[in-house]
Every structure is written in C-alpha cells, then in structure tokens.
N, C-alpha and C positions, 0 to 999 in steps of 0.2 A: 654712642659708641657701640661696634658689634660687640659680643660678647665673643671670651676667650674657645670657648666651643664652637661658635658659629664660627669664628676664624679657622680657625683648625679644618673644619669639613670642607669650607670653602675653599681654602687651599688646596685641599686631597680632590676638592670634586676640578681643580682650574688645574690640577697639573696632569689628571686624567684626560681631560679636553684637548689639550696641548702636546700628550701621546698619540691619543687617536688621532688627533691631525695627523701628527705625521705619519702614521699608517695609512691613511685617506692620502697624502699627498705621495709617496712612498709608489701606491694603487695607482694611481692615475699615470706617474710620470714612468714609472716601469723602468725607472733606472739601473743597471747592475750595480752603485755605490750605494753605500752604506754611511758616508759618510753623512749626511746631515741628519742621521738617526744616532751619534753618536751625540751630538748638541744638542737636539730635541728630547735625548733620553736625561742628560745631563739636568736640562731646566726641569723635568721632570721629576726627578730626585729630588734638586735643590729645594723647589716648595715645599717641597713635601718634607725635606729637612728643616724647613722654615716653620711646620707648624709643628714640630715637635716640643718646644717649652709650654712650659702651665701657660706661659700670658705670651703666644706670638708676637711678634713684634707690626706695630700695626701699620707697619709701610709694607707689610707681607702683599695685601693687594694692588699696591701700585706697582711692585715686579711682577706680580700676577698679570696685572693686566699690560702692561712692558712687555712681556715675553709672547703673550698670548695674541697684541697685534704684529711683534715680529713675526711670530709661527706662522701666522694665515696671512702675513702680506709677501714675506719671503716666499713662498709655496705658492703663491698665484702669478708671484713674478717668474719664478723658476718653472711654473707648469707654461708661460706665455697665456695666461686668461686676461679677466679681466683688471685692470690695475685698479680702474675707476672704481667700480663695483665693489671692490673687496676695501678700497680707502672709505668708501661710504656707509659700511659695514663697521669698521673701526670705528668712525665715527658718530656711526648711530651708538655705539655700544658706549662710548665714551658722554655721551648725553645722557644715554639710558641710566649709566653709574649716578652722575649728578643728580638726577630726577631721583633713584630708587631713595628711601628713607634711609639715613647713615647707619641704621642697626644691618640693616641685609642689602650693603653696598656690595662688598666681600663677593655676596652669590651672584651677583649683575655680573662679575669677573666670570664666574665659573660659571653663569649660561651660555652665554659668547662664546667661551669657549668649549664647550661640548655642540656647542651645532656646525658639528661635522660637516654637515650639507653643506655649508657656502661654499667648501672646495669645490663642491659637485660643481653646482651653480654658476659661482664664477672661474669656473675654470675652463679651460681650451673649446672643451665639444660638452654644454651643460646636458646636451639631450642623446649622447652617444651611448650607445648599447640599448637592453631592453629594460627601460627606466618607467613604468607606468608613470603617466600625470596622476593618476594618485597619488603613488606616494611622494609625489612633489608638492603636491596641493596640500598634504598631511607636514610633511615638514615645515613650510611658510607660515601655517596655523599653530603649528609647536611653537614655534619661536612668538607669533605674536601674542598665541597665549599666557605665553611666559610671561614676556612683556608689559602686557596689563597687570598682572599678580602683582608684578615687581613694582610698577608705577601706584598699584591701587593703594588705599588709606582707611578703607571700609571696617576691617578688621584692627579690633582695638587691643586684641588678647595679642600678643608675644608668639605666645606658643599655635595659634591658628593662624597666624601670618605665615609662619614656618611652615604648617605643615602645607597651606596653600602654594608658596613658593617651592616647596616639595615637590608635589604632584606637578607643578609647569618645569623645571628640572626632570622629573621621570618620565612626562611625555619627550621630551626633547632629546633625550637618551637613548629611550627604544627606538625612534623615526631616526635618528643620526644611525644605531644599530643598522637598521632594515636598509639603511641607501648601502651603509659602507657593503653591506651582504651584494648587492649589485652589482660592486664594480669587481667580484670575486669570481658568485657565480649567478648569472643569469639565469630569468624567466621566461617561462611562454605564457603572457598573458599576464595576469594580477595573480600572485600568489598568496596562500595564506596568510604571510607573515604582514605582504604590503596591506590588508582587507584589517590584521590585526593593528597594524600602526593609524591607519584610520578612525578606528574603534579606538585606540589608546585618546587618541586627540579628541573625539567628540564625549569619551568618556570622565576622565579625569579634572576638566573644568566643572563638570556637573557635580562630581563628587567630593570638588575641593568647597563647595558651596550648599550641598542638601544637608539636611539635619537626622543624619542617624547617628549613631553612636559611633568614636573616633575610631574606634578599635577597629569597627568591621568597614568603616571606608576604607581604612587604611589596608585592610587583609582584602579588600576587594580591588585597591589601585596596586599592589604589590603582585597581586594573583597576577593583575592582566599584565603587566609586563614581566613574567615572567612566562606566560602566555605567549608574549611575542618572544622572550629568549629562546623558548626551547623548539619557535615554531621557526626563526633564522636558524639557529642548530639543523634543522631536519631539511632545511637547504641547499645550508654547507656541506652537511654530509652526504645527502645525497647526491648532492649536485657536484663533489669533488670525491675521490678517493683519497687512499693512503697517498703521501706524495713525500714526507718527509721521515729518514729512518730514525727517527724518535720514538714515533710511534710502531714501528715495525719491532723496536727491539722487545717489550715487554710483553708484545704478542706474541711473535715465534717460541722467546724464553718461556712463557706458559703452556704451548703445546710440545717442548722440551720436558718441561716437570711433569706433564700430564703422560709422556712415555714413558715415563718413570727413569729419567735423564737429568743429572745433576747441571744445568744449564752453563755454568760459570767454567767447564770443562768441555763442554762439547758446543757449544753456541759460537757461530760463525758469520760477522754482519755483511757481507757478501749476500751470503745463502738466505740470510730471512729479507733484503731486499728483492733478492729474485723472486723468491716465492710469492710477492704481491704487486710482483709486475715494475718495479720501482728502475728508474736509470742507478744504474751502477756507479754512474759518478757522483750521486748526493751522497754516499757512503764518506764520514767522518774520512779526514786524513792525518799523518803525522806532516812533524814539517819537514820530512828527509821525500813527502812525496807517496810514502807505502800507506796501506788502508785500515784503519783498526778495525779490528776482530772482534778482540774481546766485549764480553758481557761488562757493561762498566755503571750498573747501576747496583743498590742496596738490590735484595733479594724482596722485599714488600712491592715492588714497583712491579713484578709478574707476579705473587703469591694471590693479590688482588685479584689481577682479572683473573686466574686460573678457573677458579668456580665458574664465573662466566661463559669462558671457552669450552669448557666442557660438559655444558647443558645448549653449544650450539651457536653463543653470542660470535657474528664474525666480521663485526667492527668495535674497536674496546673503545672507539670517544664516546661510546652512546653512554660508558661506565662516566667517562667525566662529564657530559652533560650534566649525569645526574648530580657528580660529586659536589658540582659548580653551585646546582639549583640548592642542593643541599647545604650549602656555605651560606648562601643567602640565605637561606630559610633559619637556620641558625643563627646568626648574625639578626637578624629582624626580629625573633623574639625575642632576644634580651636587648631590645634598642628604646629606647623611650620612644612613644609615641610619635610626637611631633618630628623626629628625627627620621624615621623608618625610609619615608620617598625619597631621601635624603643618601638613606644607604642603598636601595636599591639601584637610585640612579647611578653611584659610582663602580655599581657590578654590570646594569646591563650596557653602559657608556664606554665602558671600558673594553678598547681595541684590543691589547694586546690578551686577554682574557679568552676573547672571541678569533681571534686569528691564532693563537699560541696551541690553548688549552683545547678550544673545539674544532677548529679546522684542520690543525696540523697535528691536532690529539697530543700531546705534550701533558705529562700526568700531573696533574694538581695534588694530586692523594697529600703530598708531603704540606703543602698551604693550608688544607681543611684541618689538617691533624694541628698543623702548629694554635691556628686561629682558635680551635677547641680547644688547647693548653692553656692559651690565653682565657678565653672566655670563660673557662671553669678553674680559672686560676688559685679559689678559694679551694676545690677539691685537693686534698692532698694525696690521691691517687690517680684520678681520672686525669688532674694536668699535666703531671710528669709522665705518666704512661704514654699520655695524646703526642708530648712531644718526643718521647722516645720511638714511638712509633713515627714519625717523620723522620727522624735521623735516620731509621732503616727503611725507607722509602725514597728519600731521591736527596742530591750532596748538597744542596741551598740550606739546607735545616741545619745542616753541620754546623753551621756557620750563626745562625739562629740561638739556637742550645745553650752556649758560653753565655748571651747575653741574656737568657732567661733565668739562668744560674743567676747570674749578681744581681738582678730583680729582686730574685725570690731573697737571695743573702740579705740585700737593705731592708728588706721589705720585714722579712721575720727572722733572719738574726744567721746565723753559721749554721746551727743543726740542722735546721731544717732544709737548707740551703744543700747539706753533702745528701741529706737523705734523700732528698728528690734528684740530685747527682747520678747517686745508686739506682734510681729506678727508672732511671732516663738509659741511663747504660744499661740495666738488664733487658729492657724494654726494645730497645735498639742493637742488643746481640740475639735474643733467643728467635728475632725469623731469620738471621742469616747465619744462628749456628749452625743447621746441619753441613749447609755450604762449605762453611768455613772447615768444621771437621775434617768433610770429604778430599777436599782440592784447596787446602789454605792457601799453595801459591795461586794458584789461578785466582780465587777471588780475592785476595788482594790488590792483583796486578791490575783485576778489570777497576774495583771501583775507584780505583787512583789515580785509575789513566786520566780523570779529567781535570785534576790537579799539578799530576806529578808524573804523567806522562808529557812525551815531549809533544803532544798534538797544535797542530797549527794554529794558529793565533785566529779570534776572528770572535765574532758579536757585535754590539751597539753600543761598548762602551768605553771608556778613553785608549784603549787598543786600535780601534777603528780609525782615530786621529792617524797612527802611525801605516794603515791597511791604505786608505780609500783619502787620510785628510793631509793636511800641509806639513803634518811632523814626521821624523824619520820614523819606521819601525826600529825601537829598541830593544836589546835583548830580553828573554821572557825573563830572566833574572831580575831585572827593572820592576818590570809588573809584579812580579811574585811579591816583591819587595813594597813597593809603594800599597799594595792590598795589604801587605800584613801590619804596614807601619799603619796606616788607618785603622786597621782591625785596633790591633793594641790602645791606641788614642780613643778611639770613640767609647772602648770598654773601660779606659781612666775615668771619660767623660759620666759615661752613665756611675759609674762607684762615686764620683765625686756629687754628681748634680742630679741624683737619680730623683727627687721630689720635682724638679722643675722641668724635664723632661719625657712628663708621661708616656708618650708612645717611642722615643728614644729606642725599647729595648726590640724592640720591632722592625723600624727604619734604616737603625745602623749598620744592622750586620748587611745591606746590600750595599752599602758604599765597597767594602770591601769587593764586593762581586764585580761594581762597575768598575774597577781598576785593576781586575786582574785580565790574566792574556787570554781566555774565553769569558765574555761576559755575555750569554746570550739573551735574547728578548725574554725567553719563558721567568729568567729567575725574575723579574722585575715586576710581571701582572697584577699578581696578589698584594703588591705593597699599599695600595690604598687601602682593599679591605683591614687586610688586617690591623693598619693606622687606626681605622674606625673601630676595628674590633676589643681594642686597646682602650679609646678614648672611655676613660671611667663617667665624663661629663653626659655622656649620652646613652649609659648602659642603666636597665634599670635596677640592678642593686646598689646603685651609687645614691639612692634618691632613700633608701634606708640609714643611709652610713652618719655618723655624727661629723659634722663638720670639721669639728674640732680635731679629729683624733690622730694622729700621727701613724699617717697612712703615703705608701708612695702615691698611690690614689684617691685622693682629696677631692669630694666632688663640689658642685658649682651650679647655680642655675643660672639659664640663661638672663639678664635683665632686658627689661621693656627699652623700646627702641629709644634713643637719645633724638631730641629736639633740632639739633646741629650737627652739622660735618665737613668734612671736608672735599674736596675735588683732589684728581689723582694727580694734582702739581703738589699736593704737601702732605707731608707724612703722617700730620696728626688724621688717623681718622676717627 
C-alpha cells in the first residue's frame, strides 16, 4: 500500500497535470469559452480536496486517473487530433499503473498526467509552428524515462525509489514546461530553454543512479530545473509584453508613489493601460458596462516593486520570477530529501503558475508570504507577521487568514490564537495606513471593488457554468452566497476535524474563491505548493517531533512498498 504521504503528493502532483492540460488544450484550440476550464478547474480542486485527511482515501487514484483520461481524451476529441493515439496513450498509462509496484501506483497517475506533450503530439497539426525536433525527442525520452523508474525493481530502499521516481517526474515537468512555452511564444531556431530540456533528460537519469551524496544530487537536479524555469521565464517575457492590466496596475501605482502621489486617489486604469500600449478594451468592467478606475489592490502589491522602478527595473515579472524561484527554493529546504523532485516538479509542471504569475505577471507576493506563515509556523512572529503581510498584499490571503487563525487556535489553545490575531492585523494595516489616513474613502472603495463591487462576473470557476456553460447566469447574490456558505462549513470542518485534515487549513479557503462571481485563474496556482508546503509528513522538522505528541501535525514515515495491489477497477489499493 502507498503511504499516506505518497498519496497526498500524488494527488497534488495528478491534479496539477490535469490543470496544465487544460491550459495546453485551452492554447491549441484558441477558443473564446471558458467554459471547460470551469470543469477542469473543478477536478482540480476536488483532488486536491481529496488528499487533505491524515489517511486519503485510497480510491483517490482511481478518480485520479478517471479524470486524467477524460481530461486528455476529451481535449484530443474537441481539438479534432488524433482519437487513436491519445486511447493508446491511456492505455499504455493504464498498463503502466498495473506493472508500477502498488506503493508508487498513485505517481504512474500523476506522470501521465503531467506529460503535457501528448496534446502537442496527438493533436490537429503535432509539428505546427516552430517546434524544434529536439525538444520532441527530449519529451518522448521524459516520459520513457519515467517509465523504466516506475516499472524498475532494482532499488530496495523506499526512500531511493522516491527519490528516483522524483527526478523522472521533474524531467517530465520541465520538457511539458518548455513545449507548452511554444505554443505561447515561438523561436528562431533552438533556444536556450529547449538545449536546457535536453540537458534536463540526459541529466537527471544519471543522477538518479551515481553515487554522491543525496543532498547535492538532489541541489544539483533542483538547480537544473530551475535552470530551465527561469530560462522559459526569459522567453515569455521577452518574447510577449505587458498584455494583461494586472500587471499594469501595480506598476503605474508605483511610479504614482514614486511622484510622491498617494496612488488609491489619483490612479486611473484607463491611463496606466495606455501608458504600456495595452487595448483599452482588457480594462476590468462593471456589469452596468462602465470601466473600473479605481486602485483595487492592498497597498504591498506597488510598495514592492516601487524600490525596483526606481533604480530603472521596467518590467516587474522579472520581480515574480524571482518571487516564484524563491518559493521553491524555500519550500525545498525544509522538504525531506527524498521528497524535494517531488516538489520541484509540482512548481516547474504547474501551468497556471507559468501563464498567471510570469506571463501575464499576476503578483504571487501574497502566496510566498502566506507559504512562509506556514512554513515558519512554529515562529511566533515571523508567521503571523509573513501572513499579515499577505492580507496587505493582494484579496486571496483575506480569505486565508481566518483559517490559519483556527489552526493556530487547535493547535496551541485561545491566547495564542488572538495574539497572532493582533499581529496579523497590525501587520496587514501598517503598509496601507498612510493610504488609509490620506483618502479612507478612496481606498476602501478600490480594495472592495473585487468583492463588493458590482464588477462583471467572469473566471474558471462555477460562475463560468452560468458565463460560457449550460446553466443560467444567476444573480451575483447567489454566488456571494453559496462562497460564504462553503466558507463557514469548511471553517466548522477544520475546528471540528482539524487533526485529520492536515493541509485542510490551506486548500479550503479557495473553495470559497471557486464559487464566488469572480473566481479568476491566478487565485488558484499556488494551491499545490502550499498543500505541499503544509504537508508536516515531508517537512524536515516533522522527523524530530515525538510521535506521540498531540500535535495537529503528527508526523509519519513513509513504509516500504507492499507486496500486492490493486488495478484501478477496485478501490482497495
């Protein structure tokens, strides 16, 4: 049987596959609906909701892999490819499951499905645009290399199986990365990133098998694929501009501060779309039709880049590339070893991450901050600080916050629970007091609008049903409604069940987000990391902790792979 950790990851790493699908499918078919990004987004949640208790439930991978052949067979039917090709594909992956040994069945789900490429491949025109046969040849080799780890038996150790099966996951993460960057923005020629996915494939099987020390293979297979992140990053940006006014707002608003201009009073999202050349019609609207104006983010979201902009910086993704590499880099020191390619891959695999956060610059600031709340959960100033400082960075955290409160409550009792309260709120008013001071209504009015303003309805999440799918558009009362009734429930769920749903205080508050009447793609990217960053079974201060001790984070080692298993007709696995 897998262990309840390895289920957990593998879930986080199958429902990340099964997003980037549909980004990759999304790219190809160039459709103006939204709608089957509201389905794709949903099954994406839902695993991810599924490996939230101590002990998942171990038919997790057979919906896993359910959803993950609908995902890639629906999307080769709907793109017109190949039907053949993509059934023989499920099928190989459906053999592959049975062959792999029943402890790392779970990851056969979540390879399959991070290899993005087969859209490419089996879809309409496999060789359209400028696709090098490299990194075609580099993809085919991910995936078989995968393959052998999975089927192999050589390795006797538990924890070297893992991290072997690791590195063939993180090859097949960065090469799915470097295609989907093609179908975005194209090359002349072989570019770095596709020279770097080559390297990744002929590298990381060498390294899942020589004999040096675990630490520095592992810092040396983590290095190169982020090698290859940051070397897609400097494609996408160069190779696209500003396009979406996300990113346009927190830039203008810092060359507002930098005039010595209180931003949330004089900031006009017209005027900073012109200023970067943008069509006037991406400009946010209400639903009466008129164009919001206002500054409607926390004040941290321009205090940030400000320093940047005025030492000259005059693209701010280059700030979230960094912010991104620096999540991961975070995130992988405190990861147990054998875990690390593990987390890597669900950062560089991860489409919406890469399309959201770097393409369309969409500021992560508020994810890094929360995941450091998390991660230095035991500091009783750095984690309540980290997470107050996301509540004044961007509105997803808001939502965040409450549940890290009844954490901390179960966790260590009332006091400490309102004192970290205190410092989350001071934390979270003192960058946007002067604002507030200066023009209280103005900035009220902005950071509300995306709640409690009447803005047009629109995202990938059950909104989109009533936009682009077969259900009416209901009134935004409905939504508001059905968002806060989940909110309330899942925050009963965690005070009642908080020991059995370790990453719970993490994954719940976006259910809320997919049901309300903007649910857009950004709030959604970071919910795997920070799932992982949560998981106490893979962190390494869990491997100190007394077993025993009555803790909401009770750690666990993985056990040696079991003898027997199942196929994905029966539930026991």
């Amino acid at each position: 049987m897998p262990s309840n950790s390895l289920l957990r990851a593998a879930l986080v790493l199958t429902a990340t596959g099964i997003v980037s699908a549909a980004s990759v499918r999304h790219s190809i078919d160039e459709s103006p609906s939204d709608f089957p990004f509201a389905i794709e987004y949903a099954c994406y949640l839902a695993l991810i909701l599924i490996a939230t208790p101590r002990q998942p439930p171990r038919w997790g991978p057979i919906l896993g892999f359910v959803l993950v052949a609908v995902t890639y067979g629906l999307a080769i039917v709907t793109l017109g490819g190949n039907a053949l090709a993509i059934g023989l594909y499920i099928a190989a992956a459906y053999l592959g499951y049975l062959a792999t040994p029943p402890a790392f069945r779970p990851l056969t789900v979540a390879a399959f499905a991070l290899w993005t490429p087969a859209l490419r491949f089996f879809g309409p025109e496999p060789t359209e645009g400028r696709f090098p046969a490299l990194l075609a040849l580099a993809s085919v080799l991910a995936l078989f290399n995968l393959v052998s780890v999975l089927l192999d038996r050589s390795a006797r150790d538990p924890d070297e199986r893992l991290r072997r099966i690791g590195l063939g996951l993180l090859a097949v993460a960065c090469v799915a990365m470097v295609v989907e960057r093609h179908l975005v923005v194209g090359s002349t020629g072989v570019a770095p990133d596709d020279l770097m996915a080559l390297v990744i494939v002929a590298a990381l099987p060498i390294l899942a098998v020589v004999r040096i020390r675990p630490a520095m293979r592992d810092a040396l297979a983590t290095g190169l694929a982020l090698c290859v992140f940051v070397l897609t990053a400097m494609a996408l940006i160069s190779g696209k501009g500003y396009h979406v006014d996300a990113v346009t707002v927190p830039h203008h608003a810092a060359e507002l501060l930098l005039a010595g201009q209180n931003p949330y009073k004089t900031f006009d999202l017209p005027e900073a779309l012109a200023e970067f050349g943008l069509d006037p019609q991406l400009v946010t609207h209400y639903e009466d039709g008129s164009v919001l104006r206002s500054l409607n983010y926390p004040a941290m979201s321009f205090l940030l880049v400000a320093p940047f902009i005025a030492v000259g910086v005059t693209d701010i993704r280059w700030i979230y590339v960094g912010e991104i590499v620096l999540m991961v880099l975070v995130l992988l020191r405190h990861v147990r070893i054998p875990w690390r390619p593990l987390v890597a891959a669900g950062a560089v695999g991860n489409s919406i991450i890469l399309r959201q956060n770097i393409l369309a610059g969409v500021d992560p600031t508020w994810a890094l901050l929360v995941m450091l709340g998390w991660i230095f959960v035991e500091s009783p100033w750095l984690s309540p600080i980290a997470v107050g400082l996301a509540v004044a960075s961007r509105q997803p955290a808001w939502f965040i916050a409450p549940f890290y409160v009844i954490a901390i409550w179960k966790r260590s009792g009332r006091g400490e629970a309102l004192r970290r309260t205190a410092i989350i709120a001071a934390a979270a008013v003192l960058p946007n007091l002067p604002f507030i001071i200066d023009a209280p209504f103005s900035f009220f009015d902005g950071i509300s609008a995306p709640m409690l303003g009447a803005l047009a309805p629109g995202g990938v999440g059950f909104v989109r049903l009533g936009i682009d799918g077969p259900l009416p558009l209901l009134p935004r009362v409905v939504y508001g409604a059905l968002s806060a009734i989940s909110f309330f429930v899942l925050a009963a769920v965690l005070w009642r069940q908080w020991r059995r749903v370790p990453i719970g205080a993490v994954v719940f508050p976006f259910v809320p987000l997919y049901l309300a009447w903007r649910s857009l793609q950004n709030y959604f990217g970071s919910v795997p990391l920070l799932a992982m960053a949560v998981d106490d079974e893979m962190l390494v201060s869990t491997e100190r902790r007394d077993a025993s001790a009555a803790s909401a984070l009770a750690p666990s080692t993985m056990p040696a792979p079991a003898t027997s298993g199942a196929s994905p007709r029966s539930p026991a696995l």
